[in-house]
C-alpha positions as CSV (number, residue, x, y, z in Angstrom):
1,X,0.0,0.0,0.0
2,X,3.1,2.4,0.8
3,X,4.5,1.5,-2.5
4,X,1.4,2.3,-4.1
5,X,0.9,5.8,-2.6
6,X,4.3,7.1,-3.2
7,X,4.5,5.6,-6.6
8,X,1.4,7.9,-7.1
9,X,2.8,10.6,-5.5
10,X,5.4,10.2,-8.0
11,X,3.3,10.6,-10.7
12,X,1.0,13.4,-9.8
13,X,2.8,15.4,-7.1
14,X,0.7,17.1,-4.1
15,X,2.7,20.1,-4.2
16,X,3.9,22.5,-7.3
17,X,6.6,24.2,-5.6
18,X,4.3,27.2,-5.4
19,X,3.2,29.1,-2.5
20,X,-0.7,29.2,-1.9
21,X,-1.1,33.2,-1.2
22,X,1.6,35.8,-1.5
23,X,0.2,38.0,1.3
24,X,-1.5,37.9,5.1
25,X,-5.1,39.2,3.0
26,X,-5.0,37.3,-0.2
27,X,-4.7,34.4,2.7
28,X,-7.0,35.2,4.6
29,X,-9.7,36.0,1.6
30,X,-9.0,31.9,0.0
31,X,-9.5,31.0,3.9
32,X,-12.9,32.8,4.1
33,X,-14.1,31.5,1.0
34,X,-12.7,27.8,1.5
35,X,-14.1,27.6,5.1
36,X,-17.1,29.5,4.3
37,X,-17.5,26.3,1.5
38,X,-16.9,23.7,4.2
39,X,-19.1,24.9,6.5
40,X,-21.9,25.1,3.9
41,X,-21.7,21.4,2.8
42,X,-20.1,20.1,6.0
43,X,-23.2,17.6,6.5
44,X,-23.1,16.4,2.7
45,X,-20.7,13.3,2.3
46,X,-21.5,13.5,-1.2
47,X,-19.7,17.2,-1.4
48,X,-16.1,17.3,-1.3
49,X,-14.1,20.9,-0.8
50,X,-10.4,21.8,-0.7
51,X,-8.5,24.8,-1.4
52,X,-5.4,25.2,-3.2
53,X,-5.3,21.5,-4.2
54,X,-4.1,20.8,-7.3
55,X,-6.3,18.8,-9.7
56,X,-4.5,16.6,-12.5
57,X,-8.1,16.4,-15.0
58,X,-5.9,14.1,-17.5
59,X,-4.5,10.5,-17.0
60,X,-1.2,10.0,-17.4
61,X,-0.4,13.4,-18.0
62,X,0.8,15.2,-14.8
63,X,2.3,18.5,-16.0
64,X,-2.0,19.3,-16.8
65,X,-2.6,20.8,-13.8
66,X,-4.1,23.4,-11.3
67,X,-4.3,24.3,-8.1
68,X,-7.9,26.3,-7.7
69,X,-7.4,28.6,-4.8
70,X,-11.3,26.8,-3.7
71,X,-12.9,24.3,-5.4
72,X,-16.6,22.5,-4.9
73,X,-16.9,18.8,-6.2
74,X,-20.7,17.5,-6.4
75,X,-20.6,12.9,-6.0
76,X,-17.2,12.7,-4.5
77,X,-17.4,11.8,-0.9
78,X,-15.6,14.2,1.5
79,X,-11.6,12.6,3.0
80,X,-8.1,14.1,3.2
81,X,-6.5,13.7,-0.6
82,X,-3.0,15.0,-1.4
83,X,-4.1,16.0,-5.0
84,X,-7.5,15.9,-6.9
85,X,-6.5,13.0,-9.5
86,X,-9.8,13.2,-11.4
87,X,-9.4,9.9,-13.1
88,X,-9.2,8.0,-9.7
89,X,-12.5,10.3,-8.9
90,X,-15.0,8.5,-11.0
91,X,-14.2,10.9,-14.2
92,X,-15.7,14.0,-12.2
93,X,-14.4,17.5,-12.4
94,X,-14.8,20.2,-10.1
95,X,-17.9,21.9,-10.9
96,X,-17.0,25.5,-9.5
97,X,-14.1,27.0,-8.5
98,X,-12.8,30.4,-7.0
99,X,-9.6,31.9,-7.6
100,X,-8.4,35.2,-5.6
101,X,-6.4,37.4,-7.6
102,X,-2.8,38.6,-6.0
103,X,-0.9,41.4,-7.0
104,X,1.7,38.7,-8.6
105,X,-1.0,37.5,-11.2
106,X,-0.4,38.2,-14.5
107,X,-3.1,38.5,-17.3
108,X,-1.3,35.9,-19.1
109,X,-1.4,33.4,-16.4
110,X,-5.4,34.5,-15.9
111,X,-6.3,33.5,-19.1
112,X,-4.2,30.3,-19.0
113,X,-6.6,29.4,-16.0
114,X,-9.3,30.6,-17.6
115,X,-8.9,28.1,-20.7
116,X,-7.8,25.2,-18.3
117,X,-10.8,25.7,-16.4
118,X,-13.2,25.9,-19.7
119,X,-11.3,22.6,-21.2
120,X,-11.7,20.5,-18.8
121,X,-15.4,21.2,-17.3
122,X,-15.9,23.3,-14.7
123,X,-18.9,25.2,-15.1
124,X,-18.7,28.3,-12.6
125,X,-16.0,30.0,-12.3
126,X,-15.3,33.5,-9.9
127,X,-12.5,35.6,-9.5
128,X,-12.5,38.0,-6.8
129,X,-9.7,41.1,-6.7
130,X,-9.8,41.8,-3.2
131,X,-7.3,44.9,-3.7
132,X,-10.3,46.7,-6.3
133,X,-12.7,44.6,-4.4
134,X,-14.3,43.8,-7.7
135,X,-15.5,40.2,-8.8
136,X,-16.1,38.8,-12.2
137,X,-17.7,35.2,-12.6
138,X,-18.4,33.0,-15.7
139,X,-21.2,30.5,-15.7
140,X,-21.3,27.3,-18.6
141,X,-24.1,27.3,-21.3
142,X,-25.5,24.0,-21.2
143,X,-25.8,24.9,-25.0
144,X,-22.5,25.5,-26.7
145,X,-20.8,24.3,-23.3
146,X,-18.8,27.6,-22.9
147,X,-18.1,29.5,-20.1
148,X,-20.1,32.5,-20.5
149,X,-19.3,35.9,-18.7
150,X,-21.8,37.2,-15.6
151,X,-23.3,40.2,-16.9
152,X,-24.4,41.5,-13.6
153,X,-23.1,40.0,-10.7
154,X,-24.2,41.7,-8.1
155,X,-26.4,39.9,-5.6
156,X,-26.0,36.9,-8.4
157,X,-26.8,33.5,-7.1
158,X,-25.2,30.7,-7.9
159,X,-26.7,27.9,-9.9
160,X,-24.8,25.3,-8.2
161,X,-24.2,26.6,-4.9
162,X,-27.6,28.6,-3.8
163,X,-24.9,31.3,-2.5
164,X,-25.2,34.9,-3.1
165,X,-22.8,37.2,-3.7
166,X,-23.1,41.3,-2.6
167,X,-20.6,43.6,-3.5
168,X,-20.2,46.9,-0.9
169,X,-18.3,49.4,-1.0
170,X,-15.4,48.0,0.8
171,X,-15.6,44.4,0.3
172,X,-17.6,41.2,-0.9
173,X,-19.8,39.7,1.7
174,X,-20.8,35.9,0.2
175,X,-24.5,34.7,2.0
176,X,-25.4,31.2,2.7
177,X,-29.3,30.0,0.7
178,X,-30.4,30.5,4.7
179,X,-29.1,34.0,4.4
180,X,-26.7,34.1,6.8
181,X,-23.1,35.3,5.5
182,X,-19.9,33.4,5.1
183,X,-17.6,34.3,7.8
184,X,-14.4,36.2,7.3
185,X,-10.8,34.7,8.4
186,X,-10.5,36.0,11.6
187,X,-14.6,35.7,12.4
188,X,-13.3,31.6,11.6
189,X,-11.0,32.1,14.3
190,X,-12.8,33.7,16.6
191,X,-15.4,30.8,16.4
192,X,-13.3,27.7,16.1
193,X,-11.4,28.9,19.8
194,X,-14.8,29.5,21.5
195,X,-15.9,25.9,20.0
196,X,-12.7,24.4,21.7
197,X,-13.2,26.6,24.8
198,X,-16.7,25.0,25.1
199,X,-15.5,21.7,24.2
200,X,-12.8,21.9,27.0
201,X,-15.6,23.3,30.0
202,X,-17.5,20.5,29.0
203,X,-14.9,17.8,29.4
204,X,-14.0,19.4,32.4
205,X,-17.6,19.4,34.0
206,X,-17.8,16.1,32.5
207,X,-14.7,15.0,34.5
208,X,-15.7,16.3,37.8
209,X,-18.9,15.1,37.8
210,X,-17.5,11.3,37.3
211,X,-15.1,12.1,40.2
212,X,-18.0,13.4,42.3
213,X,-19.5,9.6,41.3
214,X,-16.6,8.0,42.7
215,X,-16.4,10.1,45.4
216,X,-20.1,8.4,46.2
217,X,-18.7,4.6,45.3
218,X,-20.4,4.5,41.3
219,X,-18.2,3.6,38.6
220,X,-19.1,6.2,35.9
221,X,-17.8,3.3,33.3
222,X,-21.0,0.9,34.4
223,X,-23.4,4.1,34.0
């Protein structure tokens, strides 16, 4: 089995030699909008997220490749992968996928993505420049199977999703189909140390009240 995983490790690497952000913000944004992903499909198996994990679309050909700052994969169950080998995934592609622009980005490189993205079958795509806080999206026609530009994207839904996107003056705020929004970096912070605060007061009370137990003769463990 060892043999097997670094053999394909070999073949399709799980790293490019490329870092993921090239600033704290440009982070933090591909953070939010990963997270903000998870959370929204965290009780669908059948939904798998990652950000900046790169997806090899052809077999046997590992220099095809990308590494979607977020990417959404409807009928692939969720589990820790080192790379998205899409040929090992039941032939499915990553239906949307996000990309954060940085100020390294080059229009060049843009529209490389852009044609590796309408190749090989995604069928939203959404940039977001958080330094003009502007965003720009391209939705398939089921027609002529193109990616088609979003005329107006403000407060667009997405076909796939059911998210919502609002553009205000100082940034893009991303809202859940229950309306509630997607939570920035440092609001994810905030919440995952008050979940593990919680988490440890309860496994304290838990712990005193089974000492209290003994205390009284009862074994907790025949409770």
């Amino acid at each position: 089995m060892t043999n097997a995983i670094s053999t394909l490790e070999t073949i399709y690497p799980s790293s490019d030699g490329q870092p993921m952000a090239e600033s704290t913000e440009h982070y933090q944004w591909i953070v939010a909008i990963a997270g903000g992903l998870e959370d929204l499909f965290k009780d669908d198996d059948n939904v798998f997220v990652a950000g900046d994990l790169l997806w090899y679309p052809v077999e046997g050909q590992s220099e095809i490749r990308r590494a979607p700052d977020a990417m959404v994969v409807f009928g692939r169950p969720k589990g820790a992968r080192g790379s998205y080998i899409q040929h090992l995934e039941a032939g499915i592609a990553p239906q949307v996928v996000f990309e954060v622009l940085s100020r390294g980005n080059r229009i060049s490189e843009m529209a490389r993505k852009f044609e590796f993205y309408q190749t090989y079958g995604v069928e939203e795509y959404y940039v977001y420049d958080h330094l003009a806080n502007d965003l720009v999206g391209w939705v398939r026609n089921p027609e002529d199977h193109h990616l088609e530009p979003i005329t107006n994207i403000q407060n667009w839904k997405s076909p796939r999703l059911g998210i919502r996107f609002e553009l205000t003056d100082e940034t893009l705020k991303i809202f859940k189909p229950d309306g509630t929004r997607f939570l920035t970096y440092l609001e994810q912070a905030e919440q995952a140390a008050a979940e593990r605060v919680a988490k440890e007061q309860a496994l304290d009370t838990i712990a005193k009240f089974a000492a209290k137990l003994r205390e009284m003769g009862v074994d907790p463990e025949n409770l």
